[in-house]
FIROVO-187665 format. One record per residue (C-alpha): residue number from 1; residue in three letters; chain; z, y, x. Coordinates in steps of 0.2 Angstrom, whole numbers. Layout:
<drenkes>
- nr; rest; kette; pz; py; px
- NUM; ala; A; Z; Y; X
...
</drenkes>
This chain:
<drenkes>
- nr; rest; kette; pz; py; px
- 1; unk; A; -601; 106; 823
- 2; unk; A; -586; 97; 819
- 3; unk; A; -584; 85; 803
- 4; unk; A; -569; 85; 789
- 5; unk; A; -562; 69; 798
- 6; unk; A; -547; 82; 803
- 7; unk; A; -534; 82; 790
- 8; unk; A; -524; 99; 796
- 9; unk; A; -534; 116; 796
- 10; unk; A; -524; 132; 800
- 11; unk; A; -530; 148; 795
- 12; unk; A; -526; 166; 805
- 13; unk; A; -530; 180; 791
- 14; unk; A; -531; 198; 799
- 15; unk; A; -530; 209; 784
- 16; unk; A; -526; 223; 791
- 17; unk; A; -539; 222; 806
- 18; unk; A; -549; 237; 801
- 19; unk; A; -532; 246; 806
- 20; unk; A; -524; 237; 820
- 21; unk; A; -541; 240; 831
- 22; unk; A; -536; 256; 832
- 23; unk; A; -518; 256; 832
- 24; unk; A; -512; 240; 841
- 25; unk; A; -511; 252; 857
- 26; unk; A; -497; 262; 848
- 27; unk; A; -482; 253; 854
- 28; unk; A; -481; 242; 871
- 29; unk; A; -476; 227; 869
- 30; unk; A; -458; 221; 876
- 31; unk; A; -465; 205; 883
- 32; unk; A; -478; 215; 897
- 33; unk; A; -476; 202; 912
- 34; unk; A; -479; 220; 923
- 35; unk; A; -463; 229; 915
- 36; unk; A; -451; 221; 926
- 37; unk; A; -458; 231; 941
- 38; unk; A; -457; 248; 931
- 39; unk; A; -443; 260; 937
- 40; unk; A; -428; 260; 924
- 41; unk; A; -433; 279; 919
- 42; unk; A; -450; 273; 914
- 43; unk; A; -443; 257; 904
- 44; unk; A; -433; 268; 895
- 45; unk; A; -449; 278; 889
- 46; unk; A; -454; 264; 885
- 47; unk; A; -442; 258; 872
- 48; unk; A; -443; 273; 862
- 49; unk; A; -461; 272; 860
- 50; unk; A; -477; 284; 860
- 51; unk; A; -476; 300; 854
- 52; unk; A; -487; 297; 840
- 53; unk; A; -475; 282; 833
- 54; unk; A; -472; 286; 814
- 55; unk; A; -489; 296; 810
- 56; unk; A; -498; 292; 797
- 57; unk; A; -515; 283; 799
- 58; unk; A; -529; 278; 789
- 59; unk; A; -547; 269; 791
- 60; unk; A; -559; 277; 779
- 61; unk; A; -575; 269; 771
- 62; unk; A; -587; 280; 761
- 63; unk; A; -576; 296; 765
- 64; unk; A; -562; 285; 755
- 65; unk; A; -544; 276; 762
- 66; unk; A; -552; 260; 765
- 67; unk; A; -534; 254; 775
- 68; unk; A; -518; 264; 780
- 69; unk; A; -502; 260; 789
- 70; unk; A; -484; 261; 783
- 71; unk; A; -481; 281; 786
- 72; unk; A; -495; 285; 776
- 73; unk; A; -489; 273; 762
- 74; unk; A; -473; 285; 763
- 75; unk; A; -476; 299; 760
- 76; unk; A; -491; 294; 743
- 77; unk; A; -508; 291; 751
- 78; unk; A; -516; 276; 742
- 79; unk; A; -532; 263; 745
- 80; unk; A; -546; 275; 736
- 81; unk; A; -538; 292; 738
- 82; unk; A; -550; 304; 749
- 83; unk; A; -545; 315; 763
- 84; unk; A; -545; 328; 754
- 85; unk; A; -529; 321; 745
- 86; unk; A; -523; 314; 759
- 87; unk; A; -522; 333; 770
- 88; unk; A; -516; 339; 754
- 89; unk; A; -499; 326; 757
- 90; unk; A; -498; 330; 774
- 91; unk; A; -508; 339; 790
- 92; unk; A; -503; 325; 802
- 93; unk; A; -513; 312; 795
- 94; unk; A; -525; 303; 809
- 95; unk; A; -541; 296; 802
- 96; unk; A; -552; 285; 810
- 97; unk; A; -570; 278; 802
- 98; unk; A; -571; 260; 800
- 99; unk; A; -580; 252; 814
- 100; unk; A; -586; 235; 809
- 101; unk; A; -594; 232; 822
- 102; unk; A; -580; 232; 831
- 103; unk; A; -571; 222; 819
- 104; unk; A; -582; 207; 823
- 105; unk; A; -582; 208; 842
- 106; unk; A; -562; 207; 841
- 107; unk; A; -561; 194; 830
- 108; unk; A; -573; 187; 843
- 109; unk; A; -560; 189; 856
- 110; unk; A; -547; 183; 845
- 111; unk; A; -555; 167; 843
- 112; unk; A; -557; 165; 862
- 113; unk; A; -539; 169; 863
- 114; unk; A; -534; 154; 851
- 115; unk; A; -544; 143; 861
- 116; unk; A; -527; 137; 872
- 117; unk; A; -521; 131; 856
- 118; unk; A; -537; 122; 851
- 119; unk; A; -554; 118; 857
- 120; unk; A; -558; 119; 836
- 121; unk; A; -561; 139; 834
- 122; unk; A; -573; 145; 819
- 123; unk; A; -576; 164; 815
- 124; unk; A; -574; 168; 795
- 125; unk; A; -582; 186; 800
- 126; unk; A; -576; 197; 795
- 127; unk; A; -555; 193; 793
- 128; unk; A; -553; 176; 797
- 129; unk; A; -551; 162; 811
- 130; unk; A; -551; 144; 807
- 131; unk; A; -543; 131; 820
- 132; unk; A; -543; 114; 819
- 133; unk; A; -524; 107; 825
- 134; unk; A; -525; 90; 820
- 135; unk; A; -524; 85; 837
- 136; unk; A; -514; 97; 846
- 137; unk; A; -497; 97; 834
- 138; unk; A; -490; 84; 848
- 139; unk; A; -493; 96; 861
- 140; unk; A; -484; 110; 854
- 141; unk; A; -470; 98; 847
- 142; unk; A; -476; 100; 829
- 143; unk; A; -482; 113; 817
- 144; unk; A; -467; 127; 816
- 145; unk; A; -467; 129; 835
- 146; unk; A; -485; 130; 835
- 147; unk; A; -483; 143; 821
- 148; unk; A; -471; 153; 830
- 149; unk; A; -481; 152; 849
- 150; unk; A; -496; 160; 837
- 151; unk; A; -487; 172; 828
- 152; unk; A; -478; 177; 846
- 153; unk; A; -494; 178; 855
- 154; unk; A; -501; 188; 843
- 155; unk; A; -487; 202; 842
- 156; unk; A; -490; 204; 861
- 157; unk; A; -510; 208; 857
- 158; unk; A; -503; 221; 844
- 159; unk; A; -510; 208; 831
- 160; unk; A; -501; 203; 813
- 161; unk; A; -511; 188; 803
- 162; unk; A; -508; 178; 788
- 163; unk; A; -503; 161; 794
- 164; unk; A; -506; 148; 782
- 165; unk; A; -511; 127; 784
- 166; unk; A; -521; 115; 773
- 167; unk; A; -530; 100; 774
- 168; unk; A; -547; 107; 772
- 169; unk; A; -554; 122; 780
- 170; unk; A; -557; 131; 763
- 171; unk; A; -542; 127; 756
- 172; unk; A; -531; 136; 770
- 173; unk; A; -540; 151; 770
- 174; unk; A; -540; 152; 751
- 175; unk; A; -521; 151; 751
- 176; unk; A; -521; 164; 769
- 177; unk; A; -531; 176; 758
- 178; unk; A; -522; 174; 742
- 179; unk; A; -504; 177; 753
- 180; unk; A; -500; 159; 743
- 181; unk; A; -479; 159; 747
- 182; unk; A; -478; 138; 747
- 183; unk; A; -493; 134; 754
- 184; unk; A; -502; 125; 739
- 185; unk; A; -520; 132; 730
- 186; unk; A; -515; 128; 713
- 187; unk; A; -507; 143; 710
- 188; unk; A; -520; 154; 715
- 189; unk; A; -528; 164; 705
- 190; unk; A; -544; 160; 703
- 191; unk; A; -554; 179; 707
- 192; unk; A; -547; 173; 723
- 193; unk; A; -563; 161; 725
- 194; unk; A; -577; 162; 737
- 195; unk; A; -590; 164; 722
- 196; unk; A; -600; 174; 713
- 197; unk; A; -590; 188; 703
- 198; unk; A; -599; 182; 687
- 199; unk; A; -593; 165; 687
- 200; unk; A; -574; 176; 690
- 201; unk; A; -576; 184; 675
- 202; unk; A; -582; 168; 664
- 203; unk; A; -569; 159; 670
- 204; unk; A; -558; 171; 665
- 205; unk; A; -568; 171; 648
- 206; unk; A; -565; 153; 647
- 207; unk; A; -546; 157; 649
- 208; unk; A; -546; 150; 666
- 209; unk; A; -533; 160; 676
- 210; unk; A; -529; 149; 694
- 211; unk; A; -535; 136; 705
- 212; unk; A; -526; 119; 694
- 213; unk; A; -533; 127; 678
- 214; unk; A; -550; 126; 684
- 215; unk; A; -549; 109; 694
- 216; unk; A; -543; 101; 676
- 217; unk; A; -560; 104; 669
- 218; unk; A; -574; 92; 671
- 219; unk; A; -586; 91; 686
- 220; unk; A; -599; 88; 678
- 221; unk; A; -598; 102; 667
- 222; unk; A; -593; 114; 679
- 223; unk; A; -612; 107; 688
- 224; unk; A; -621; 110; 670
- 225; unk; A; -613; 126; 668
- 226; unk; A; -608; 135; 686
- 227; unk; A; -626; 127; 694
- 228; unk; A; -623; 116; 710
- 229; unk; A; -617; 128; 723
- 230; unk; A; -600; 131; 713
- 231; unk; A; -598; 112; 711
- 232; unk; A; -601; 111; 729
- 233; unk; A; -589; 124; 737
- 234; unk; A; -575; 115; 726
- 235; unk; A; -579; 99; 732
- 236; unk; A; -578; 107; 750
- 237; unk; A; -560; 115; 743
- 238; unk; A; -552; 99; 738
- 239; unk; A; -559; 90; 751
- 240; unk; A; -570; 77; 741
- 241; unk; A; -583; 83; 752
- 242; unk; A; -584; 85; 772
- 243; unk; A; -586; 102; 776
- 244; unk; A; -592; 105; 793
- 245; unk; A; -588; 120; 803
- 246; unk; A; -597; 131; 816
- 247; unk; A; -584; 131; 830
- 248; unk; A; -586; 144; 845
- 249; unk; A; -595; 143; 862
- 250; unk; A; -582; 137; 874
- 251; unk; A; -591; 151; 887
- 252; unk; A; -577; 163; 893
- 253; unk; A; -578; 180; 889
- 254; unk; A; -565; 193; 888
- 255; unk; A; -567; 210; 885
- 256; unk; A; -549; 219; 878
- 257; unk; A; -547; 239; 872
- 258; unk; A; -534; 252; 868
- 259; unk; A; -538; 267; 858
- 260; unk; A; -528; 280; 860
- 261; unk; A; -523; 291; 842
- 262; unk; A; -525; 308; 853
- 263; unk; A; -536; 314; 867
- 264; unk; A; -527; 310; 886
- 265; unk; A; -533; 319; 898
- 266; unk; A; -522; 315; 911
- 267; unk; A; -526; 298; 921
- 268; unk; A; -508; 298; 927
- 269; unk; A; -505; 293; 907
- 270; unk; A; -514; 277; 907
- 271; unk; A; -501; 269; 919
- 272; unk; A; -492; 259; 901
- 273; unk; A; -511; 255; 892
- 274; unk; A; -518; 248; 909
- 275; unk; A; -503; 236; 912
- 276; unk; A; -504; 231; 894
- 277; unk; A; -522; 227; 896
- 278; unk; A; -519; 218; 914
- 279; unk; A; -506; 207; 907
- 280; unk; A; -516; 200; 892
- 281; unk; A; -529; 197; 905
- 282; unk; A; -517; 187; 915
- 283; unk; A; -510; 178; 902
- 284; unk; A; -528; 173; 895
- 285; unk; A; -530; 167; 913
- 286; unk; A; -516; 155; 915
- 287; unk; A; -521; 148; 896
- 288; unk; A; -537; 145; 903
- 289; unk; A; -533; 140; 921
- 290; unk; A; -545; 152; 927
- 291; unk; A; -547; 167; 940
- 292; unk; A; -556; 182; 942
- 293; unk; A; -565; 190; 958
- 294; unk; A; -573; 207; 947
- 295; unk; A; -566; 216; 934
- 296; unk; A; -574; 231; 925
- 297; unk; A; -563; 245; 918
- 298; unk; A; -574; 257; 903
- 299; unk; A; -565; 277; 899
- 300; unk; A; -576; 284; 886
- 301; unk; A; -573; 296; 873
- 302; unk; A; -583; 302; 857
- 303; unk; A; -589; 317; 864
- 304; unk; A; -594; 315; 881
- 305; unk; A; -602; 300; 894
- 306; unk; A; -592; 285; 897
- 307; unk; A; -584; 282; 916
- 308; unk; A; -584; 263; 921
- 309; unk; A; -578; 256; 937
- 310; unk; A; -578; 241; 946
- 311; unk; A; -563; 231; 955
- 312; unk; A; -568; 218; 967
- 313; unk; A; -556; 204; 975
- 314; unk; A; -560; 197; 993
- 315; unk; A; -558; 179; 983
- 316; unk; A; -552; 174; 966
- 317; unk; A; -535; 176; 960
- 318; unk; A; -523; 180; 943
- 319; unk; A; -509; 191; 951
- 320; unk; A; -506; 206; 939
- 321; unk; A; -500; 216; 950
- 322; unk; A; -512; 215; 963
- 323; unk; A; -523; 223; 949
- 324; unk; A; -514; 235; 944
- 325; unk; A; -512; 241; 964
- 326; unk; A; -533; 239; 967
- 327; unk; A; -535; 251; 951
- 328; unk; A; -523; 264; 952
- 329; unk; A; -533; 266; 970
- 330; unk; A; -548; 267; 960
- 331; unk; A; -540; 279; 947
- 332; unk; A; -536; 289; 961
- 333; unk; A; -555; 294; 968
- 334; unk; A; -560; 298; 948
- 335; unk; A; -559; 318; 947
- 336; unk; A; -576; 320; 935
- 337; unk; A; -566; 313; 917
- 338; unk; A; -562; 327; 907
- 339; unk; A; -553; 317; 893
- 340; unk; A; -554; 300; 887
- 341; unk; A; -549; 292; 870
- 342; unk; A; -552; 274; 874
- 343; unk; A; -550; 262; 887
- 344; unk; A; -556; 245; 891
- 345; unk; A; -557; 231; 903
- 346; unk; A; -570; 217; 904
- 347; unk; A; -573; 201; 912
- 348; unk; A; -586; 190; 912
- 349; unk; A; -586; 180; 927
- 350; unk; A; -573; 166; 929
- 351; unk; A; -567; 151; 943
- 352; unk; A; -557; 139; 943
- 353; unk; A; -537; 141; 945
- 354; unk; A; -534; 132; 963
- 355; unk; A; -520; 120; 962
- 356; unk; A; -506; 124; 974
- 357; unk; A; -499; 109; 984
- 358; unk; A; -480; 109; 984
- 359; unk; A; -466; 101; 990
- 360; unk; A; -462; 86; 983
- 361; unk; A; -443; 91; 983
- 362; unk; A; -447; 109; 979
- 363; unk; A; -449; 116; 961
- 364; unk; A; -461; 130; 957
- 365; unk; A; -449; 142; 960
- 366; unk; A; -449; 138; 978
- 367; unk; A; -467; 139; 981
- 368; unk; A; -467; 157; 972
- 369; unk; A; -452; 164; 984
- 370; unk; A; -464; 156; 999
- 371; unk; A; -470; 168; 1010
- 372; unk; A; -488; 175; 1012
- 373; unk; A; -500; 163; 1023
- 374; unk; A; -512; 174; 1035
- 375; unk; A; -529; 171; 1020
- 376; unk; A; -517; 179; 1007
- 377; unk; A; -513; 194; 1020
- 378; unk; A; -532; 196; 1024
- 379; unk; A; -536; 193; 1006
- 380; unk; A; -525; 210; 1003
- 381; unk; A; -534; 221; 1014
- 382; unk; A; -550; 215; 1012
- 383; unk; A; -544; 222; 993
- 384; unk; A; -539; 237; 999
- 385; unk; A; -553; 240; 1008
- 386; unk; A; -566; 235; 994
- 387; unk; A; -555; 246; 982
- 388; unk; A; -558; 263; 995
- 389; unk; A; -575; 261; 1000
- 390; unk; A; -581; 250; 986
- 391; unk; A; -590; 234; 990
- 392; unk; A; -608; 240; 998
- 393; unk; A; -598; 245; 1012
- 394; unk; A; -584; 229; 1017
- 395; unk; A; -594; 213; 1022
- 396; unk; A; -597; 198; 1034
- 397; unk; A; -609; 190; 1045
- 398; unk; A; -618; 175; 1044
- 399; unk; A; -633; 166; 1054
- 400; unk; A; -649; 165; 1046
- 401; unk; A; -662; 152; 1046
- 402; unk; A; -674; 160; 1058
- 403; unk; A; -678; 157; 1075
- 404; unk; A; -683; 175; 1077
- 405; unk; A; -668; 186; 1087
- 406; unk; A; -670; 203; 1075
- 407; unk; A; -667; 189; 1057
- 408; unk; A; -657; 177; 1067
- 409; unk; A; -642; 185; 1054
- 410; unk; A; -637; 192; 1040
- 411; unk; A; -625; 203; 1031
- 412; unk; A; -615; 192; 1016
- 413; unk; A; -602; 196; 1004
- 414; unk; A; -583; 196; 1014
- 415; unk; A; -578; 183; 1001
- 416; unk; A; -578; 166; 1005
- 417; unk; A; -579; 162; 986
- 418; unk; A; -597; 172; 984
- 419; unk; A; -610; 160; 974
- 420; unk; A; -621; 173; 977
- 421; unk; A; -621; 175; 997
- 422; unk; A; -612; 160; 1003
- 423; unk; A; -606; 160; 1021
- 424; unk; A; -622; 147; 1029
- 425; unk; A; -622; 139; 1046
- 426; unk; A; -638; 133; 1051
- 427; unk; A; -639; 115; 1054
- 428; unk; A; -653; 115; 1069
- 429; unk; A; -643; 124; 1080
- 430; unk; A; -643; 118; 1097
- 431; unk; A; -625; 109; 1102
- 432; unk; A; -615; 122; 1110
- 433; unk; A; -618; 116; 1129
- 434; unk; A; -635; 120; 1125
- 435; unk; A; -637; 133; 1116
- 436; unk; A; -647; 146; 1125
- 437; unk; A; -637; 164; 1129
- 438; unk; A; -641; 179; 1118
- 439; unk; A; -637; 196; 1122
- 440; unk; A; -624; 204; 1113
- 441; unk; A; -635; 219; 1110
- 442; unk; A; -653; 220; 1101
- 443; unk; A; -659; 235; 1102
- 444; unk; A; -667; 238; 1083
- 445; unk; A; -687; 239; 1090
- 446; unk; A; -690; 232; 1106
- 447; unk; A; -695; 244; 1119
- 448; unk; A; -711; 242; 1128
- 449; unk; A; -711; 239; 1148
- 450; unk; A; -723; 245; 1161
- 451; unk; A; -728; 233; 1173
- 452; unk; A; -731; 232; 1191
- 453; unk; A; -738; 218; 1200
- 454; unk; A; -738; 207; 1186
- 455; unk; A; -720; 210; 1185
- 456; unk; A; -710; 220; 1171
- 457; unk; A; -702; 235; 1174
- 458; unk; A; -685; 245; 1167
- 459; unk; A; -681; 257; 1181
- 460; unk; A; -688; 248; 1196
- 461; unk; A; -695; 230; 1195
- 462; unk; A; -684; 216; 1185
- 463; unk; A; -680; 199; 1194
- 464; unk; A; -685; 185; 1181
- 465; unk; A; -669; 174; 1184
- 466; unk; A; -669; 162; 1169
- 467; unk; A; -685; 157; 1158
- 468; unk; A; -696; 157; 1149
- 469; unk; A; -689; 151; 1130
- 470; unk; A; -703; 150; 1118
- 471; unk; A; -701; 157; 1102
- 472; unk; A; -716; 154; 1090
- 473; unk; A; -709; 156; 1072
- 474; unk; A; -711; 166; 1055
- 475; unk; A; -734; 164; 1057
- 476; unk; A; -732; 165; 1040
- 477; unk; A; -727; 183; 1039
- 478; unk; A; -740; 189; 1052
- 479; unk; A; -761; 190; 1050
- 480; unk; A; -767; 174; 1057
- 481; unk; A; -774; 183; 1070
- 482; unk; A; -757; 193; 1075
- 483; unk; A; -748; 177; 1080
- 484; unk; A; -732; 180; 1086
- 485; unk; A; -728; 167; 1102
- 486; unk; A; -715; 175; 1113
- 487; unk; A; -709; 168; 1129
- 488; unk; A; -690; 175; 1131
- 489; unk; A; -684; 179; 1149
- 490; unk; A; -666; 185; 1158
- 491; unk; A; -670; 197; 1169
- 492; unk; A; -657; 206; 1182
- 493; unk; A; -659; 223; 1188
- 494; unk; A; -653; 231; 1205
- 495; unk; A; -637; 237; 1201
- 496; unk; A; -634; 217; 1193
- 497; unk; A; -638; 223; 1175
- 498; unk; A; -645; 209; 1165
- 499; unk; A; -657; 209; 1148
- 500; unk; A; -666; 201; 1139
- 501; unk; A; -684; 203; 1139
- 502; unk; A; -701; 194; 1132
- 503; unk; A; -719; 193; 1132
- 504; unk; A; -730; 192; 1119
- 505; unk; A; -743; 178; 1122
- 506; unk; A; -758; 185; 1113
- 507; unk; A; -756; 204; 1116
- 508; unk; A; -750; 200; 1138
- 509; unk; A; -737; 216; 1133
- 510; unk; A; -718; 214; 1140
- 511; unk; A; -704; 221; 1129
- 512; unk; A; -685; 223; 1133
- 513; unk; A; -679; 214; 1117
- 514; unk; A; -658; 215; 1121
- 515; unk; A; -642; 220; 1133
- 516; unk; A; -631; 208; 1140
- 517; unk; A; -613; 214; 1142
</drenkes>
């Protein structure tokens, strides 16, 4: 919770979010960090816009216009006016219902995005972000270039917000909601007001019209007359009273979608809505100083099953491009997606950035034009690899701590950066000077021996040249009375073959357990 000690409160007013959740994939933004490795031909596309640039769009509630963009305002479709009017102005018109839901979980992202600016974030669902700059304006050298950063930033996401500042939190969203032009609440009309509509409509009985009307009267006898919880939210306004805020979880999450206005049914189309969606994720990762090994892709549309795949890095990293190369791959084996109408990508496992140590006479230009170590080349394969076969099928080995040959290892993950299935080396092994040999072979199941003489056989009696090495671990897997002492011989053969072979002290039997080269 943070207190009214902060004396500078910025508001972020997204009226036309109902809309923009749809439409903010219309046009691609000229400040994609993947467009200056696009062909020419496909930059020129590019400018010019999507085929759909100019259509008339509206969000409907209850069968009505809830919101609507600039063409439908063009050619006579108005808030209220059902879609019977509006097909009777024109055929083009693209509807879409309004998806609250949806609203809320991208004003969740939103707030997630502005913390880089401020660790001070609080939701007003279902519109709204609050931020708390009073300590960040000497970072960003003062409010207007703060201001501008914001409104830049958001123009990128295929965002437009009400920007507005004030001293308390309630005061700059009154003036963000009200579109206040200088800033100050006394102008505002009162209907304006977080409040019951019947204390509106007194007011305005009471020939109260704005804000410095209604802070001329009395407090006390708006108390007696309003009841406590009008007196209360003025205080709040004013800031007479602290008025603490719920800020957000500082937990990363990022989960960013496109919605396309017509049905694409070609994958080869998504090439311009997957860089988009791969440069805001880098972007949010260099705010946040952060890299990603796992990033999940979602196609769906409204009429059949959604696709989702998976991209996994050998270790962490935030290189645009490298995504986009591990996906296309991916893109590539999909043949079972008839059409899609939405896309999205998600993320909700995060490391931290590893600082680079450079020259202390070279800028950070120099260390970008430096030329790939031997971990970034095996890094890029191991990509490759995970993207073609997937990740079930490109791993490492590792020792495991068991004395018993057939669990002596184990199969990890090929990244050294797994939490999961680290790399492990055992700390009881034996130096190297006296660690015993081991065959390069295990066969899966030892194979039982016949026995001569007292002595085992494979082919023709074996010479017992080095031995015995006791082996008595795991009793806690076996029945107490199957214990599982072995006594672990190198035996030669004839022709000069060696193996490896044990008996097992309670059952007398001899087993060929391994194959030296």
């Amino acid at each position: 919770m943070s207190s009214d000690n902060a004396n500078l409160w910025m508001c972020l007013y997204f009226d036309k979010l109902p809309l923009e959740i749809f439409t903010r994939g219309e046009t691609l933004s000229n400040h994609d960090p993947l467009k200056k490795s696009l062909p020419n031909k496909i930059k020129s596309r590019e400018n010019r816009g999507p085929e759909h640039t100019g259509k008339p769009i509206v969000v409907l509630q209850k069968q009505r216009v809830f919101r609507l963009n600039q063409a439908a305002l063009d050619i006579g479709i108005k808030p209220g006016n059902s879609m019977d009017t509006a097909y009777t102005l024109s055929d083009r018109v693209i509807s879409f219902e309004r998806n609250e839901d949806k609203e809320i979980s991208t004003l969740a992202h939103l707030a997630q995005w502005a913390y880089q600016f401020t660790p001070n974030v609080s939701i007003k669902a279902p519109d709204s972000l609050l931020l708390d700059i009073t300590g960040c304006l000497n970072l960003f050298k003062g409010l207007q270039p703060l201001i501008l950063r914001v409104e830049q930033g958001l123009r990128q996401l295929g965002y437009q917000a009400v920007i507005s500042t004030n001293r308390t939190p309630l005061a700059a969203l009154l003036v963000a909601r009200a579109h206040a032009p200088d800033g100050s609440i006394n102008q505002i009309p009162v209907r304006y007001l977080q409040t019951d509509e019947k204390i509106i409509t007194s007011l305005h009985q009471m020939g109260i019209h704005n804000v410095e009307d209604l802070l001329r009267l009395p407090e006390s006898g708006l108390t007696r007359r309003f009841g406590v919880y009008f007196a209360d939210y003025l205080q709040r306004l004013v800031g007479s009273k602290p008025d603490p805020q719920k800020l957000i979880n500082p937990s990363v999450n990022f989960f960013h979608d496109i919605t396309f206005l017509s049905d694409v049914s070609n994958l080869d189309s998504l090439t311009f809505p997957i860089n988009r969606l791969l440069g805001e994720l880098a972007e949010f990762l260099t705010s946040r100083q952060l890299q990603v090994n796992h990033f999940t892709w979602h196609l769906s549309h409204r009429n059949h099953n959604n696709k989702s795949f998976s991209i996994h890095l050998a270790n962490p990293e935030n290189n645009p491009r490298v995504f986009r190369t591990l996906t296309q791959l991916r893109l590539d084996q999909i043949n079972d997606v008839k059409e899609i109408d939405n896309i999205a990508l998600a993320v909700s496992q995060f490391f931290p950035a590893k600082a680079v140590n450079g020259s202390l006479f070279q800028g950070a230009g120099y260390q970008e034009l430096a030329l790939p170590s031997n971990t970034d080349k095996e890094n890029q394969l191991l990509n490759m690899i995970h993207a073609r076969l997937g990740p079930g099928y490109c791993f490492g080995l590792s020792q495991s701590n068991d004395h018993r040959p057939e669990k002596a290892w184990q199969t990890v993950s090929a990244s050294t950066n797994d939490k999961k299935h680290p790399p492990t080396e055992r700390d009881w092994l034996l130096k190297p000077d006296e660690t015993p040999a081991r065959p390069a072979f295990l066969l899966p199941t030892p194979k039982a021996l016949n026995v001569a003489d007292n002595i085992p056989c494979l082919a023709g009696k074996l010479e017992l040249i080095k031995g015995p090495e006791r082996i008595d671990y795991g009793w806690w897997d076996q029945p107490i009375n199957k214990p599982l002492t072995r006594d672990y011989y190198i035996a030669r053969q004839k022709d000069g073959s060696l193996y490896w072979i044990f008996q097992h002290i309670a059952m007398g039997q001899w087993y060929l357990h391994g194959i030296f080269s």
